[in-house]
C-alpha positions in Angstrom: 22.7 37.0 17.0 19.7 34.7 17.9 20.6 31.5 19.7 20.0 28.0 17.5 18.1 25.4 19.6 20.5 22.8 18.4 18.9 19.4 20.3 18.1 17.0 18.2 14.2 16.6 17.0 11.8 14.9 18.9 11.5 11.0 16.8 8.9 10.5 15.1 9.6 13.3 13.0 6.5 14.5 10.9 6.4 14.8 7.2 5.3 17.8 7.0 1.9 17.6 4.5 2.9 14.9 3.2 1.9 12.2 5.8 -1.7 13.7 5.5 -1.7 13.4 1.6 -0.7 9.7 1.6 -3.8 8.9 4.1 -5.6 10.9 1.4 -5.2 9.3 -1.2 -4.9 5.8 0.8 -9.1 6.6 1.6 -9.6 6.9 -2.1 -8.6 3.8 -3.0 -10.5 2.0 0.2 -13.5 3.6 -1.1 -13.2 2.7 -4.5 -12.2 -1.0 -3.3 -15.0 -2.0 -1.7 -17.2 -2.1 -5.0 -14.1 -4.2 -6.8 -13.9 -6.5 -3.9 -17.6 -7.1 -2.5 -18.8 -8.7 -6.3 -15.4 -11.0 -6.7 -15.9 -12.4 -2.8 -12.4 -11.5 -2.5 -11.2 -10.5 0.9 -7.8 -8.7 -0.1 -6.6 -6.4 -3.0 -3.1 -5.4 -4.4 -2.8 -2.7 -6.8 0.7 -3.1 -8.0 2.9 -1.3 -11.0 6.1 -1.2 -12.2 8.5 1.1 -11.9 9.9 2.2 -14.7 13.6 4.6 -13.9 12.6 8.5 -14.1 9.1 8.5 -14.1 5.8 7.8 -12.5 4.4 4.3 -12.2 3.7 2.1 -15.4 0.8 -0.2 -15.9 -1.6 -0.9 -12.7 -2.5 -4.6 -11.8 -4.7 -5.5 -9.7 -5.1 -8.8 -8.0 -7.2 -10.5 -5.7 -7.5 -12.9 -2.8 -10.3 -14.9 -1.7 -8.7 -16.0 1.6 -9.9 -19.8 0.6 -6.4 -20.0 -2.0 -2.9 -20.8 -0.2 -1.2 -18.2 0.0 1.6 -19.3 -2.0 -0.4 -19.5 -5.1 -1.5 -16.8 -7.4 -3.9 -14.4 -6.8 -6.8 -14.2 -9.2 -5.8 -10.9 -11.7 -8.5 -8.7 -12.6 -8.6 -6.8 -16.2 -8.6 -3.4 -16.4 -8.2 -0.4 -19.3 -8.1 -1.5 -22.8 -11.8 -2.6 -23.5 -13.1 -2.4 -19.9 -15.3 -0.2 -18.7 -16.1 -0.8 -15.7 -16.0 2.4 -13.8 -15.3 1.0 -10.4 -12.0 -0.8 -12.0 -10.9 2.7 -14.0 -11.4 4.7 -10.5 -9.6 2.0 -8.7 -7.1 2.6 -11.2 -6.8 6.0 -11.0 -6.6 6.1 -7.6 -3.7 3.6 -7.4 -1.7 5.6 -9.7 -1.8 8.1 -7.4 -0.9 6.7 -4.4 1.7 4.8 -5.9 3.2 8.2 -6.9 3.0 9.4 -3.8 5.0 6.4 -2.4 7.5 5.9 -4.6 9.7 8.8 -3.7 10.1 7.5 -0.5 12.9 5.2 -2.1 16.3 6.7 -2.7 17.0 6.7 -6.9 19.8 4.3 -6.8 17.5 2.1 -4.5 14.1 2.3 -6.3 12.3 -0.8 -6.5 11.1 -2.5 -9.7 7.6 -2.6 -9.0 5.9 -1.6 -6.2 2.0 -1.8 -4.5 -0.2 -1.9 -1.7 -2.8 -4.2 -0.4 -6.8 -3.4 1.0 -9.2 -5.0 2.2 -11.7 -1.7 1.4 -11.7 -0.2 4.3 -7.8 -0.6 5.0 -4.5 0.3 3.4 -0.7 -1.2 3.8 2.2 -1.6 1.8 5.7 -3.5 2.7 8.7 -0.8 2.8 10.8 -3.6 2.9 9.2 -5.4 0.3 7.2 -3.4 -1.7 5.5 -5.6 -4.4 2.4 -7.4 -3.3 2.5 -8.9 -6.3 5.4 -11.0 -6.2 5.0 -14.6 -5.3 4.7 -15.5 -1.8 4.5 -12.0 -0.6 1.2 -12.7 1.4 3.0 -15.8 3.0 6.2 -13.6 4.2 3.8 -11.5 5.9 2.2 -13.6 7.4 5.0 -15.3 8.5 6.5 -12.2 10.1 9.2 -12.1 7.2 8.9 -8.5 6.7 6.6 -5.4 7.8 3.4 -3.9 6.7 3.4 -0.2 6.9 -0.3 0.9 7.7 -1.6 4.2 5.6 -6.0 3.3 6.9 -6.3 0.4 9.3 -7.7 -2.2 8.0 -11.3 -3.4 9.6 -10.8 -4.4 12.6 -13.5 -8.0 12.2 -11.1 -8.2 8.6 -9.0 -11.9 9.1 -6.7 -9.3 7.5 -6.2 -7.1 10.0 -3.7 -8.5 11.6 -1.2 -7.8 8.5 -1.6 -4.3 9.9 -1.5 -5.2 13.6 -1.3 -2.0 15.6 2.7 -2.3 16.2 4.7 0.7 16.5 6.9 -0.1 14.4 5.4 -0.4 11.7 2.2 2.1 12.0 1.9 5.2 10.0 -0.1 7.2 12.5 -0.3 10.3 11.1 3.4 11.0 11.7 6.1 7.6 10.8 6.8 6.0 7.4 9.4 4.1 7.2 11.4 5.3 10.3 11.5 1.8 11.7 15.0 1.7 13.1 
């Protein structure tokens, strides 16, 4: 009978393939930010959706912030689908979908959340496991203020005034091999 190596596993624990996929798919939607942003003078993006029970993210919103707005106030909401065309916004789009699908099975079924997004900058990617819709009121203020964590899928630039949302912290750094093992 062969001998079982029963010690537990070495933390972090990788998921396997599926760590490499989300960083994937997070450089689509840096590359296809950077055209959405650069025009609007924005310095940060959410693409947000909601999560309807059973099935893949709804609608996409996106929303931006010019970094001149408090942070308490809205950001500025940018159209897409129905009668635009812009193919920058529709590959944006896409792209989010995607990545939101990836993430959202990261949440147990009895504890999905209603909506849930991430935020660039176009070169970096986060999202809050703790709170996961950037498009909730104040969200930008609570992490600012330290009120709850930004995981890291692509850091963000490192000259970015945003990049300390994704300060290198490891707890709260997907490098290749953590998300959401913060405890």
């Amino acid at each position: 009978m062969p001998v079982r190596d029963h010690r537990p596993p070495t933390w972090p624990v990788e998921l396997p393939g599926e760590t490499a996929t989300l960083v994937d798919m997070a450089r689509a939607i840096a590359a296809h930010a950077g055209p959405v942003l650069s025009p609007s003078g924005s310095t940060l993006l959410t693409l947000s959706a909601t999560t309807p029970a059973g099935v893949d993210p709804g609608r996409i919103d996106l929303a931006c912030w010019d970094g001149r707005t408090p942070v308490s106030a809205p950001w500025c909401s940018l159209a897409i689908g129905g009668g635009n065309c812009d193919p920058a916004l529709a590959a944006l789009e896409q792209s989010g979908k995607v990545l939101l699908a990836g993430l959202l099975p990261r949440w147990p079924a009895n504890a999905r959340p209603p909506s849930i997004g991430i935020v660039t900058d176009g070169h970096g990617v986060a999202f809050s496991p703790d709170h996961p819709s950037p498009g909730s009121a104040g969200w930008l203020g609570w992490q600012l203020g330290g009120a709850c964590a930004v995981t890291t899928l692509l850091p963000f630039a490192p000259t970015s005034r945003w990049a300390r949302l994704t300060a290198p912290d490891d707890q709260n750094t997907l490098n290749g091999l953590l998300l959401f093992n913060r405890h």
